[in-house]
C-alpha positions, -999 to 999 in steps of 0.1 A, spaced: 404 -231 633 370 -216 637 345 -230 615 315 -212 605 283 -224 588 274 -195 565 290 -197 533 293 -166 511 308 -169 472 321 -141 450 327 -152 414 359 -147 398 367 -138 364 374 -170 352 342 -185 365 361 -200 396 347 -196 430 361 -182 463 344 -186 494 344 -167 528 321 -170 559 294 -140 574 314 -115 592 345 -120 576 359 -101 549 383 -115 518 421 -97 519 446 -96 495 481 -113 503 499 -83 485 477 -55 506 489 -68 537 523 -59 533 524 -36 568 497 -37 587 462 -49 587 449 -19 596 453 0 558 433 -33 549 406 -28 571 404 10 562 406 6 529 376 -24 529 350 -18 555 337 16 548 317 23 520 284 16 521 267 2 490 236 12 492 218 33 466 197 54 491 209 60 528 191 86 553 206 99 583 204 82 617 169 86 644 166 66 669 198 43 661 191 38 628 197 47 593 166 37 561 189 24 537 172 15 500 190 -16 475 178 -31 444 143 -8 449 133 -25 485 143 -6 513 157 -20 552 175 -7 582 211 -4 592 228 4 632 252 27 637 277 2 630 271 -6 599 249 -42 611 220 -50 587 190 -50 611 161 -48 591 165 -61 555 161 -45 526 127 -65 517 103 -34 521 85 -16 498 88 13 522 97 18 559 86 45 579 105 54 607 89 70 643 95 71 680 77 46 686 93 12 695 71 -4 659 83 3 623 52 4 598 67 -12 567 47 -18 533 56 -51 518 40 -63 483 15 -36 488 8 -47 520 11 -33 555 25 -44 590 50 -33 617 85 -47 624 105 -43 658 139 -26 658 160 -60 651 135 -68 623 111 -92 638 78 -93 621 56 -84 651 21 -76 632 21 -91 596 18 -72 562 -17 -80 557 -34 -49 560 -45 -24 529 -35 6 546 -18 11 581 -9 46 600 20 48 626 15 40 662 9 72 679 1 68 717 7 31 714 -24 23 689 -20 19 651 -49 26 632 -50 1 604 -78 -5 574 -81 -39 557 -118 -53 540 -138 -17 542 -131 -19 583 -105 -1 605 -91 -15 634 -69 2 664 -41 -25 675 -20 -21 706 16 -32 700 11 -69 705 -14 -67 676 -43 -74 698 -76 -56 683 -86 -25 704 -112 -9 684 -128 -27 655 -153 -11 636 -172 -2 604 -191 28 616 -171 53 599 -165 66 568 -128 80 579 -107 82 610 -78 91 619 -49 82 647 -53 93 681 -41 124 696 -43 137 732 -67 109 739 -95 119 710 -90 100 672 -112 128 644 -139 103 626 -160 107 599 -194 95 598 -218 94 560 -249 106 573 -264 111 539 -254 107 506 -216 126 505 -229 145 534 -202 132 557 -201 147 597 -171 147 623 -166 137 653 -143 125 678 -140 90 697 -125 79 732 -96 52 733 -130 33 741 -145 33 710 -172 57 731 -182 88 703 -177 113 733 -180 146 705 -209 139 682 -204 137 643 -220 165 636 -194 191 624 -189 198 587 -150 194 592 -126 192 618 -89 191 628 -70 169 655 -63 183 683 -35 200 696 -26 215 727 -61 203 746 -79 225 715 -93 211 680 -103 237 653 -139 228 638 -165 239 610 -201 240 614 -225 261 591 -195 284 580 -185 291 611 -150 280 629 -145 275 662 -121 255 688 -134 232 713 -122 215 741 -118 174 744 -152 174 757 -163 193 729 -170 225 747 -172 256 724 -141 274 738 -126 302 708 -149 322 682 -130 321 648 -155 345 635 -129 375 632 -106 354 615 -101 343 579 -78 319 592 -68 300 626 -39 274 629 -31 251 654 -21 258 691 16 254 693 35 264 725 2 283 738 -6 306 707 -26 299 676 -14 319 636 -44 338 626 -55 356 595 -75 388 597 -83 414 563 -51 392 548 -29 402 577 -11 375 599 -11 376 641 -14 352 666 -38 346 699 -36 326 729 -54 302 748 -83 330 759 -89 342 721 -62 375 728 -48 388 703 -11 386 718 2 392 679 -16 422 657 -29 410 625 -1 432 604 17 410 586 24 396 552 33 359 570 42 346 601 57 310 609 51 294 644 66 260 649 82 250 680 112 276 676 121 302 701 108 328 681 82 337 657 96 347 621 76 374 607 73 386 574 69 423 558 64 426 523 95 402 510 118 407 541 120 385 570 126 392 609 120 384 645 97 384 667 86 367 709 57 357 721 49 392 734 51 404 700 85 421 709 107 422 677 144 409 680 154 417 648 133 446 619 123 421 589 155 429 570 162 395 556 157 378 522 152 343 537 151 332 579 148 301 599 142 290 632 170 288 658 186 254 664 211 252 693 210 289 701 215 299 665 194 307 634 205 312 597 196 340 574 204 355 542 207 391 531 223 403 499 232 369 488 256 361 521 246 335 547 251 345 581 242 331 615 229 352 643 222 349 681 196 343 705 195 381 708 198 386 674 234 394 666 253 386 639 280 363 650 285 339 620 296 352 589 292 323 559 298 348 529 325 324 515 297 294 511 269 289 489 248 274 515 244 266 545 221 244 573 210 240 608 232 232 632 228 200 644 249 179 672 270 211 673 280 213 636 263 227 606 266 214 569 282 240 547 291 241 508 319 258 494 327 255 454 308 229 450 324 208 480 303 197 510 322 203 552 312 211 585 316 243 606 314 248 645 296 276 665 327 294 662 324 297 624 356 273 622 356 250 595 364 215 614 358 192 587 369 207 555 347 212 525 364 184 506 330 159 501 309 158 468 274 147 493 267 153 529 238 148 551 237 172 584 246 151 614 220 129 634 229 111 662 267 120 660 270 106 630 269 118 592 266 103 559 290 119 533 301 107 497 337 107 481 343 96 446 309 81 438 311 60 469 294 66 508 308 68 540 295 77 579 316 102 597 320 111 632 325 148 645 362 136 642 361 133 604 368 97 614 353 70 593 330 46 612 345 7 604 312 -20 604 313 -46 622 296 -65 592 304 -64 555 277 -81 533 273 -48 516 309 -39 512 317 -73 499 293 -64 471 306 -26 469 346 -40 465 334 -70 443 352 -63 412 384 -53 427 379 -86 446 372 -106 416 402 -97 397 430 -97 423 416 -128 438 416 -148 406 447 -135 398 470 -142 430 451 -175 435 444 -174 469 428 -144 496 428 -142 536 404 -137 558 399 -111 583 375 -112 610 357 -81 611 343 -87 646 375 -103 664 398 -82 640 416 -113 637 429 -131 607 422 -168 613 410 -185 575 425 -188 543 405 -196 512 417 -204 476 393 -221 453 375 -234 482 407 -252 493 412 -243 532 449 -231 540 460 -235 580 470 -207 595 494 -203 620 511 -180 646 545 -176 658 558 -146 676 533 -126 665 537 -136 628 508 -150 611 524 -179 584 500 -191 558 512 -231 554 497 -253 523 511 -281 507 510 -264 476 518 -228 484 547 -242 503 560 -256 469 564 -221 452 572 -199 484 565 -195 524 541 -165 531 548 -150 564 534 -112 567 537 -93 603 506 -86 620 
């Protein structure tokens, strides 16, 4: 017999307690009448959680009872649900906001810098940029002060080596600047505003005049043309001239003519441009791949791109062709992991790049997938999919203990007594009834549940 520490109760009905250890999982005598395998389908899969998000980085932000925590990809609890708010990043620290408070937690859930900060950014090139007492503070990830000061009005995380400050030079007359890693003010406080930088280039104001400058703060760009000038992304900058959208590169040319209505640059293969109401097309050269025929357009994601027209979703091509026609759902997403969410009278699936419907539209919620995995919801209750349609089983069950406790409650109290299964071995080993242990014991590959008691009614023997 295996004896564990942690002790769990569910109440019954009739006030009675039963009793069952962490990791292991309270089975019903008459639902074990085959196999233990319905059992553990039918048990370890929902997740009762009132708010789930889909996985980054290994894990899912999962919300209970208002506070919100962190769950694996197997279900495993690793940060609980304690937080005011978690926000999730790349980096190897979680911010989390507890009691109104600030700090960072690791990945298992270890408190690494304590919530005792007023406000708190993410770490972004291994510094956090915190705020506690009218004073900021940049902390590496051991929580050792970097930068400490109370020179500045405002300031901001760093990026590409440079963190935007603001300095109060006069009464609500308030300058920017940039700072080193440092502390060293390498770009004077002396522009009206400013913007971080991106791309080795930062977009400033001084006197009514815009202009990017280098990390050195060399005057680089003129934005005098330009009624508008957005960040450099992928080596080209959106501009606005006489309310017409373009784009330049890094030597101020105007790759992009300032003729139209919108244009969207971020990250994608190609620039979506906008006519009047229709959407299209465009590369870097300013070549179109498709005429702005389109009601609505996105940016490609694994070699394709959605659009709408006349009502219809479709998916085209890298070189714009149609190859994807969605006509029969009423929306459609991004592909992601090879898949792309689709709805279809009202019911949530997943096609392929082929336009075949591998997981059939038969889900009242879905999330797209993350990480190979996807969060759907059946009957008012959650689940995580893989690409198979195959339910992932947790490995722990303190939430689905709670999500099957009624059903629990009354059989339990009714039959008297409940097995229990080890989620992790996937062995049964424990009885419990009333918090009276029953021995358990195998013979031939029959498991044969032997108590004084029980004995005097009947001999349980199921097959394993």
């Amino acid at each position: 017999m295996v004896e564990l520490e942690e002790i769990y109760e569910l109440e019954l009905e009739n006030e009675k307690k039963c009793t069952t250890e962490r990791n292991l999982l309270l089975l019903l005598p008459e639902l074990l009448e085959d196999n233990l395998n319905k059992v553990d389908s039918y048990y370890n899969q929902v997740i009762d959680y009132d708010f789930i998000m889909p996985f980054s980085n290994g894990l899912s932000l999962v919300k209970k009872n208002n506070k919100y925590g962190c769950i694996d990809n197997k279900g495993n609890i690793v940060i609980e649900c304690q937080y005011d708010h978690i926000y999730r990043s790349n980096e190897n620290l979680l911010l989390v906001i507890k009691n109104g408070k600030c700090g960072y937690v690791d990945r298992f859930g270890k408190e690494i810098i304590p919530c005792i900060y007023e406000d708190a950014e993410e770490f972004r090139e291994d510094l956090a940029l915190v705020y506690k007492n009218d004073h900021y503070e940049y902390l590496d990830a051991t929580g050792r002060q970097i930068i400490s000061t109370d020179k500045y009005y405002d300031m901001h995380s760093f990026c590409e080596g440079r963190a935007l400050v603001r300095k109060n030079n006069l009464k609500y007359n308030y300058k920017c600047g940039y700072i080193d890693k440092n502390s060293k003010e390498v770009i004077p406080c002396l522009y009206d505003d400013a913007e971080d930088f991106s791309e080795g280039l930062a977009i400033v104001e001084l006197k009514g005049k815009k202009y990017y400058i280098d990390i050195n703060g060399n005057k680089i760009i003129d934005c005098k043309d330009y009624q508008y000038a957005g960040n450099f992304i992928n080596g080209i900058a959106v501009v606005k001239k006489n309310n017409k959208y373009g784009c330049i590169d890094k030597t101020s040319k105007e790759i992009i003519p300032c003729i139209y209505d919108g244009i969207l640059n971020d990250c994608g293969l190609y620039i979506i441009v906008k006519i009047k109401d229709k959407y299209g097309y465009i590369n870097k050269l300013g070549e179109e791949i498709t005429p702005s025929i389109y009601d609505s357009a996105y940016q490609f994601y694994e070699g394709l791109a959605r659009v709408k027209t006349c009502g219809k979703w479709i998916y085209i091509n890298e070189e714009g062709k149609q190859v994807i026609d969605c006509s029969q759902y009423s929306y459609v997403s991004d592909f992601n992991n090879g898949l792309a969410l689709v709805i279809k009278e009202g019911k949530y699936g997943y096609i392929d790049q082929t336009g075949k419907e591998v997981i059939l539209c038969q889900y009242d919620r879905a999330h797209d997938f993350s990480e190979g995995l996807s969060i759907v919801a059946s009957n008012n209750r959650r689940f995580i999919i893989n690409r198979n349609n195959e339910t992932i089983r947790f490995e722990t069950l303190n939430n689905i203990c709670s999500s099957e406790k009624s059903k629990i409650k009354y059989l339990t109290d009714k039959l008297g007594y409940a097995v229990a299964y080890d989620l992790q071995k996937k062995e049964i080993y424990q009885v419990r009834s009333y918090q009276r242990k029953i021995k358990i014991k195998y013979d031939n590959g029959n498991i044969i549940l032997d108590d004084a008691e029980i004995d005097k009614i009947k001999k349980f023997e199921y097959k394993r």
